[in-house]
Structure formats: structure tokens, C-alpha cells
C-alpha positions as CSV (number, residue, x, y, z in Angstrom):
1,X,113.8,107.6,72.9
2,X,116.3,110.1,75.0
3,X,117.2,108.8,78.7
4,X,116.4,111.2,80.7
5,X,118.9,112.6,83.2
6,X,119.9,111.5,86.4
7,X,119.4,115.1,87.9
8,X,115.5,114.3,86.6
9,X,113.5,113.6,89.9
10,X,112.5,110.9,91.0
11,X,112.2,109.0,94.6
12,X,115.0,106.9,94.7
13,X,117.4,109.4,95.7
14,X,115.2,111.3,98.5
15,X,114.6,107.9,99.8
16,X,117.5,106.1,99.7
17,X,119.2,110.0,101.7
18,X,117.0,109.7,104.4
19,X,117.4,105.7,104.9
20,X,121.2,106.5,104.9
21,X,121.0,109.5,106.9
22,X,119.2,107.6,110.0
23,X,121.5,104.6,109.8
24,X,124.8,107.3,110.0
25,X,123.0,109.0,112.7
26,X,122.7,105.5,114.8
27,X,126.0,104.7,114.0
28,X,127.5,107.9,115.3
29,X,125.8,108.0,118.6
30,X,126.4,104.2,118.7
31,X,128.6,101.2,118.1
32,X,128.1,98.1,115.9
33,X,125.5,95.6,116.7
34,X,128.1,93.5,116.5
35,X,129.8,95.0,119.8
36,X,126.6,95.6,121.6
37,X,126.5,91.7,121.4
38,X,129.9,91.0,122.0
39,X,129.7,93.2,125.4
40,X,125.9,93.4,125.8
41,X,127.0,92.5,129.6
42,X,128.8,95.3,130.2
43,X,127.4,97.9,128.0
44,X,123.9,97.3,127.0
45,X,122.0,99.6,129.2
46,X,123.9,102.5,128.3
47,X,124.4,101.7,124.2
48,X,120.2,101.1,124.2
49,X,120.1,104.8,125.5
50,X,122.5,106.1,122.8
51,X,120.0,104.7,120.0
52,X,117.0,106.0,121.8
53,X,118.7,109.2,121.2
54,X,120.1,108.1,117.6
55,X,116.9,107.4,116.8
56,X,115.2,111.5,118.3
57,X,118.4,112.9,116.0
58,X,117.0,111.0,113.0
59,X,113.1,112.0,113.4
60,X,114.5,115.6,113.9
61,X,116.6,115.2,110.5
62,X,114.2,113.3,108.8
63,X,111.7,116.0,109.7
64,X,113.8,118.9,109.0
65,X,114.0,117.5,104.7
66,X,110.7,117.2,104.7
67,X,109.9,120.6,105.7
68,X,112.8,121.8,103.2
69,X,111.2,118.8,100.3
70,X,107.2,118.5,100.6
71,X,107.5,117.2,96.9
72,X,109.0,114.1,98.1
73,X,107.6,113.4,101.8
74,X,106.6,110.4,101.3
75,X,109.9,108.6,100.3
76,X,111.7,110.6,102.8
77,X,109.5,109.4,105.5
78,X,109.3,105.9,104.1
79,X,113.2,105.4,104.2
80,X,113.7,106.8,107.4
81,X,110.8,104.7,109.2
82,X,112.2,101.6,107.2
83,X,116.1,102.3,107.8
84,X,115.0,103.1,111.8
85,X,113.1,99.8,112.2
86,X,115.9,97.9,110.6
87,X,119.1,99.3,113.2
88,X,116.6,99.4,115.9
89,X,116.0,95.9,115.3
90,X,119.5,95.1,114.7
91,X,120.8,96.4,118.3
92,X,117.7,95.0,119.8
93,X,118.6,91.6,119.0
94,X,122.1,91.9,119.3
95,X,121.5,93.2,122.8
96,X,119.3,90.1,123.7
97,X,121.6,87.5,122.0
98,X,124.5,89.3,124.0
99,X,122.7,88.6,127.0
100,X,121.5,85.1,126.6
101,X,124.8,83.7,125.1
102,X,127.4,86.0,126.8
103,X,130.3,84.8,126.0
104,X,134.1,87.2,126.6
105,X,134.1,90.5,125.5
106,X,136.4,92.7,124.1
107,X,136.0,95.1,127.5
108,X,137.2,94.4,131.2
């Protein structure tokens, strides 16, 4: 039986591009949730507003590949709704923690 080639098709790659492209597009506009927690006191309001807008960049991305791939919209839409939830998620609690357990920062 040949294997067939990796340039084949297939939805793997179209989905696991658009879950990487939202989570580079966060992570541009944004720092770690690590640091949102660390200095949720002193920067929370304005990092939430940097992942609202992480977040519009990735739809418009997102978007934009499926107008250019209609063959594969739906795993392009399923990694970027699945990688969006997961960093939204991620700097939600880590904004919350941060402000329930404060704790020093790495900012003054």
C-alpha cells in the first residue's frame, strides 16, 4: 500500500494554522498569562483590552483563510474558536487569580 504524501490534504494542517495563528496573534498584542497574574494589580484592565483586540485580529485572520480555503472552513474555524477559548480562558483566570491572591509584582 503506498503512503500517501504529506502535501496530500487533509485537515490537520488547516486546523492546527488557524489554532496557532490565533494564539501568535494573542501573544503579540499581549503578555503571558503568567504576567497578567503576576501584575494583574497593576495591569489587568489595560492587558484585558489588548486580548479583546487579539482576539478582533484573529476573527479577521481566521476569516480572511477561509475566504481564500472554502475547502477546509470547517477545521479552520474549529481551531480558531478552540485556540480563542483556550487563551481567553487562560488570561481570564490568570487576571482573577492575580487579583484574588496578589502577591509582588515584577512592576512598581
Amino acid at each position: 500500500m503506498p503512503v500517501a504524501p504529506i502535501t496530500s490534504g487533509g485537515n490537520g494542517v488547516p486546523f492546527l494554522v488557524s489554532a496557532g495563528l490565533v494564539y501568535e496573534i494573542i501573544a503579540a498584542n499581549c503578555s503571558s498569562p503568567q504576567t497578567t497574574e503576576i501584575n494583574a494589580d497593576s495591569r489587568a484592565g489595560t492587558l484585558m483590552k489588548w486580548v479583546h483586540l487579539g482576539l478582533g485580529q484573529a476573527v479577521l485572520f481566521v476569516g480572511l483563510a477561509v475566504l481564500i480555503d472554502r475547502e477546509h472552513t470547517g477545521p479552520i474555524v474549529a481551531g480558531g474558536v478552540i485556540a480563542a477559548a483556550i487563551q481567553y480562558g487562560c488570561f481570564v483566570h490568570a487576571k482573577a487569580s492575580g487579583l484574588k491572591n496578589g502577591g509582588p509584582g515584577t512592576e512598581h
